[in-house]
C-alpha positions as CSV (number, residue, x, y, z in Angstrom):
1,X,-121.0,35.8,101.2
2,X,-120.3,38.2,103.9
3,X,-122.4,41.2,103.1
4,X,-120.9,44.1,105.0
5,X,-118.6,46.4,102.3
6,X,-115.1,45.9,104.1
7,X,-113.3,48.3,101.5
8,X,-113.8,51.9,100.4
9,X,-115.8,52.7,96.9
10,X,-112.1,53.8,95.6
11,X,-110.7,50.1,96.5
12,X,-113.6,48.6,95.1
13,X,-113.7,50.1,91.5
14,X,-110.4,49.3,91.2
15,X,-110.3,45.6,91.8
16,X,-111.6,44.6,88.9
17,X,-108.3,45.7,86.6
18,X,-106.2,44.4,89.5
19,X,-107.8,41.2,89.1
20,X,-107.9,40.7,85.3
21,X,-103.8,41.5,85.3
22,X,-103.4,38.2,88.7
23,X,-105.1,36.2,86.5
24,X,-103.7,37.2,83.5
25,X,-100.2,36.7,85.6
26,X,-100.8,33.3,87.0
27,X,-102.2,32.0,82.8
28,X,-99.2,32.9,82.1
29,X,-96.3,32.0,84.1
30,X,-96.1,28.1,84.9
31,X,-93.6,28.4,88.1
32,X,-96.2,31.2,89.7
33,X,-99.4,28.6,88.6
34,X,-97.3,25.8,90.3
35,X,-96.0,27.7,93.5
36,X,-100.0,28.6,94.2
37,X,-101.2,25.3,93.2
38,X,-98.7,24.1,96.0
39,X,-100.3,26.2,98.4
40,X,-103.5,25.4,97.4
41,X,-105.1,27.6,94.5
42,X,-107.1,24.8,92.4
43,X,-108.5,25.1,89.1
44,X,-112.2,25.7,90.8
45,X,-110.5,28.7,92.5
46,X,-109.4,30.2,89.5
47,X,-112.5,29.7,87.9
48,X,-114.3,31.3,91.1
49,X,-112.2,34.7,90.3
50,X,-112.7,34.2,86.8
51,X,-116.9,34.0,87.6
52,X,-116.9,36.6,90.3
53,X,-114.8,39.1,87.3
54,X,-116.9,38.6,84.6
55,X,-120.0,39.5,86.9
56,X,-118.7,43.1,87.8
57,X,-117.3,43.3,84.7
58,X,-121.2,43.1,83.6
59,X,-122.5,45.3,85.5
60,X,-121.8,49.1,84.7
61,X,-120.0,50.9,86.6
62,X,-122.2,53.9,86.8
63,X,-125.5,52.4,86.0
64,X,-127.8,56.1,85.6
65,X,-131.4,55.9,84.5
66,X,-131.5,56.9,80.9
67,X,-133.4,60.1,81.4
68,X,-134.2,62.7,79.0
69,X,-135.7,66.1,79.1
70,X,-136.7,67.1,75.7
71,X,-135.5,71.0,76.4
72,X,-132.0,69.0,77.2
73,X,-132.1,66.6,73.9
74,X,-132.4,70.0,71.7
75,X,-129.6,71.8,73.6
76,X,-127.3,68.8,73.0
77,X,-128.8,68.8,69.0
78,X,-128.3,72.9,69.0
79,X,-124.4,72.5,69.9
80,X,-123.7,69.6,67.5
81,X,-125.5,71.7,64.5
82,X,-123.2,74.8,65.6
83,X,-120.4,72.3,65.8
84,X,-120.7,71.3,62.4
85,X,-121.3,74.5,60.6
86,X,-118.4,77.1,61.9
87,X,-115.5,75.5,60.5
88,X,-117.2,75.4,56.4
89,X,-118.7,78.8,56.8
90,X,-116.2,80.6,58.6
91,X,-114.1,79.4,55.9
92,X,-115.8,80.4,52.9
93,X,-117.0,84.0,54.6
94,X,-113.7,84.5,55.8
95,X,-112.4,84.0,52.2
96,X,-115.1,86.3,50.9
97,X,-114.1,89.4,53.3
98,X,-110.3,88.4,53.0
99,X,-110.5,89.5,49.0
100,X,-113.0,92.0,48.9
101,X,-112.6,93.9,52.4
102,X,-109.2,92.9,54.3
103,X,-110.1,95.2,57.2
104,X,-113.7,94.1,58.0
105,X,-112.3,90.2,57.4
106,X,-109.7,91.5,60.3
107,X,-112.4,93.1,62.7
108,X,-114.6,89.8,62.7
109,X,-111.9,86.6,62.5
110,X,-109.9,88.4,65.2
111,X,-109.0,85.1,67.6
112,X,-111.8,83.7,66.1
113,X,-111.9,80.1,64.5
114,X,-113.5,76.8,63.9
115,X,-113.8,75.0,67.3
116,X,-115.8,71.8,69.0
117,X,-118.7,71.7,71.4
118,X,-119.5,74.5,73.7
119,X,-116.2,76.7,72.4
120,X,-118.3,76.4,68.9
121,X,-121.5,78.2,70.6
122,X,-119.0,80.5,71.9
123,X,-117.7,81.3,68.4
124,X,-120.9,81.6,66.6
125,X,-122.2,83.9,69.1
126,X,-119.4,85.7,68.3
127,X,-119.5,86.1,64.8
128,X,-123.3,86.7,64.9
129,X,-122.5,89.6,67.3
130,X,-119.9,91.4,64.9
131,X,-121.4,91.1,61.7
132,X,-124.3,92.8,63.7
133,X,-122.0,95.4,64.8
134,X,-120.6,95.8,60.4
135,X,-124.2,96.3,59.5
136,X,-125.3,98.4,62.2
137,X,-122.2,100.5,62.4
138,X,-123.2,99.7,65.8
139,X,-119.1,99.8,67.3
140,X,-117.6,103.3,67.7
141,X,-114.3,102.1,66.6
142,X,-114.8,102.0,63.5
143,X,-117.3,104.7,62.9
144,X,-114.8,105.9,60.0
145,X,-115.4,102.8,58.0
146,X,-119.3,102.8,58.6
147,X,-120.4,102.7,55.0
148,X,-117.8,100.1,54.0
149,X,-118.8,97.7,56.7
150,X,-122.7,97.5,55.6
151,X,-121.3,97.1,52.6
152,X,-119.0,93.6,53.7
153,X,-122.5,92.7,55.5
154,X,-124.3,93.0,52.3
155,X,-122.1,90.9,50.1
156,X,-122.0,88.4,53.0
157,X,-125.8,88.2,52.4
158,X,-125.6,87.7,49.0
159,X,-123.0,84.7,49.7
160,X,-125.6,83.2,51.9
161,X,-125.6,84.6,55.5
162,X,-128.7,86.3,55.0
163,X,-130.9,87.5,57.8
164,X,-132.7,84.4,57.9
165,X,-129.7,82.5,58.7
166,X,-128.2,85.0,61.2
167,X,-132.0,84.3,62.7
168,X,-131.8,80.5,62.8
169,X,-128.0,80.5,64.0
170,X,-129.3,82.5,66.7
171,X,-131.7,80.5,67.9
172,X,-129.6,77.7,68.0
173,X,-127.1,80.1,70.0
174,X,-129.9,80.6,72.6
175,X,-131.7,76.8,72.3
176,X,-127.3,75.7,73.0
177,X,-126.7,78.3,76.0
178,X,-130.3,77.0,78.0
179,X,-132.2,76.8,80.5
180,X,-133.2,73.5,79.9
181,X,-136.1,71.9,82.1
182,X,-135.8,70.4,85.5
183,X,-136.7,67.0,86.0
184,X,-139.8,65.9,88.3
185,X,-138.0,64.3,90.7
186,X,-134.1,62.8,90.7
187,X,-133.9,59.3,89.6
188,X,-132.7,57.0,92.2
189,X,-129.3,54.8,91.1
190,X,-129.1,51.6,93.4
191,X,-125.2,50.6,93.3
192,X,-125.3,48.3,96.2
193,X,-125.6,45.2,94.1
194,X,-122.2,46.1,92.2
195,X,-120.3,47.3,95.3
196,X,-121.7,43.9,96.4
197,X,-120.1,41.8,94.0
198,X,-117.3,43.9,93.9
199,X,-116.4,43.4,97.4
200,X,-116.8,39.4,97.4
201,X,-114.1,39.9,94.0
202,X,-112.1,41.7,96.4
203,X,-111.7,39.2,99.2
204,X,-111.0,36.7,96.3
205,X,-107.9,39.1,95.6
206,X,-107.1,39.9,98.8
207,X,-107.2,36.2,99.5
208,X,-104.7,35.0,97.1
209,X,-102.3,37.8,96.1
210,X,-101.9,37.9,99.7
211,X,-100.5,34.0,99.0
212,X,-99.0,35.1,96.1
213,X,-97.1,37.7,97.9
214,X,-95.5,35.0,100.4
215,X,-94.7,32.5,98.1
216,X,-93.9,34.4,94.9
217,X,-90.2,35.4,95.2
218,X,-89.2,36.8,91.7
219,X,-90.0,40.3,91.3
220,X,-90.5,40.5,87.9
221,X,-93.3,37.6,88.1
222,X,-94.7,40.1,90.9
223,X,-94.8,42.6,88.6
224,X,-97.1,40.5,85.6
225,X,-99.1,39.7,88.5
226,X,-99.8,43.4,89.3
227,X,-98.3,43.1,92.8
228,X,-95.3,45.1,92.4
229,X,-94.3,47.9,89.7
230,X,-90.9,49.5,88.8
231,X,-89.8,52.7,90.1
232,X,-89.7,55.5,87.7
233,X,-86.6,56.2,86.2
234,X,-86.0,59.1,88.0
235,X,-85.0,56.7,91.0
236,X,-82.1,55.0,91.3
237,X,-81.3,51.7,89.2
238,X,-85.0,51.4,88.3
239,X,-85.6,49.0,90.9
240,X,-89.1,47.3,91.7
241,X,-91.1,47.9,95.0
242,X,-93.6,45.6,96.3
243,X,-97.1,46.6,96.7
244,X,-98.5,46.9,100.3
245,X,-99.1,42.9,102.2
246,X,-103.0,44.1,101.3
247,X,-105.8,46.6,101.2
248,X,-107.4,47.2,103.9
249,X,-110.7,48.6,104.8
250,X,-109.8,52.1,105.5
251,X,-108.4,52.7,101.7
């Protein structure tokens, strides 16, 4: 096998699909098997692009250390645990302050509601921040309903968000926004084995979609093989094109 990479990263990750739809092609369609066993695709060859697949298809395509800080693990475990409990509880607040206090349920679900991953930190932080502001009396906006807001905040305590869960939600706020720890030293990711075997799979495809492109004819049996496609229908007649005669190193 030649070892120099003759084909860009880009042309390399993509042989693999590219591959599994020729061979696909050529199972399929008895007059393309026959036209490249005339020209001189055997069974071992097939089996050669079959072997030389399956063995990127293996390897991953992004093979990273599995590395873990533990600061990192419990920012990831802070955002699920927000994740999961904004949509029940804002719920079941929001129901709470919608009967008994319709403008203090309006102050603190204003654009606010149930979301996933980081916009669920973002929410939560929120809502922390203005039932703070109802018990405080803390915004000057609504300095005229002072005593009626600490009042909301109390019966929101007595539902459940007491300060000890403002306090742990809180925490998870500020375990969820970071900083995490820095790792030691980066880990080093080898991919020159995959690009590798990647680029021998490649000059198998080059090798005989280039023969398939000379002795195929019919262009909807290029298209199973992945060696043509149809025009969109914004073109006229929705016509095939063939694909380039090959790739070529500088792709």
């Amino acid at each position: 096998m030649n070892q120099e990479l003759l084909y860009s990263q880009e042309v390399l990750e993509g042989t693999p699909e590219r591959v599994t739809k020729f061979l696909q092609g050529v199972g399929a369609l008895p007059i393309v098997r026959t036209l490249l066993a005339q020209n001189g695709m055997t069974d071992d060859d097939i089996k050669e692009g079959r072997a030389l697949l399956l063995k990127c298809l293996a390897e991953p395509a992004d093979p990273r250390p599995d590395v873990h800080t533990e600061s990192a693990s419990a920012q990831r475990a802070a955002v699920a645990e927000l994740d999961q409990w904004d949509e029940p509880n804002f719920a079941r607040f929001g129901a709470t302050l919608r009967r008994h206090d319709r403008s203090a349920h309006d102050y603190v679900f204003h654009d606010l509601k149930p979301a996933a991953g980081p916009l669920a930190v973002q929410g939560i932080a929120t809502f922390l921040a203005r039932i703070d502001a109802l018990e405080t009396g803390a915004d000057p906006a609504r300095r005229a309903s002072k005593k009626a807001d600490a009042a909301a905040a109390k019966l929101l305590e007595s539902r459940g968000l007491t300060a000890a869960e403002r306090k742990r939600l809180k925490k998870l706020v500020d375990v969820a926004l970071g900083p995490t720890s820095v790792l030691d030293e980066l880990p080093k990711v080898d991919t020159s084995a995959r690009l590798l075997s990647l680029n021998e799979l490649r000059g198998w495809f080059d090798e005989w979609s280039t023969t398939a492109r000379a002795v195929v004819k019919k262009r909807s049996d290029r298209i199973r093989l992945g060696l043509a496609v149809r025009k969109s229908s914004t073109n006229a007649g929705g016509d095939v094109v063939d694909g380039a005669a090959s790739d070529t190193a500088t792709d």
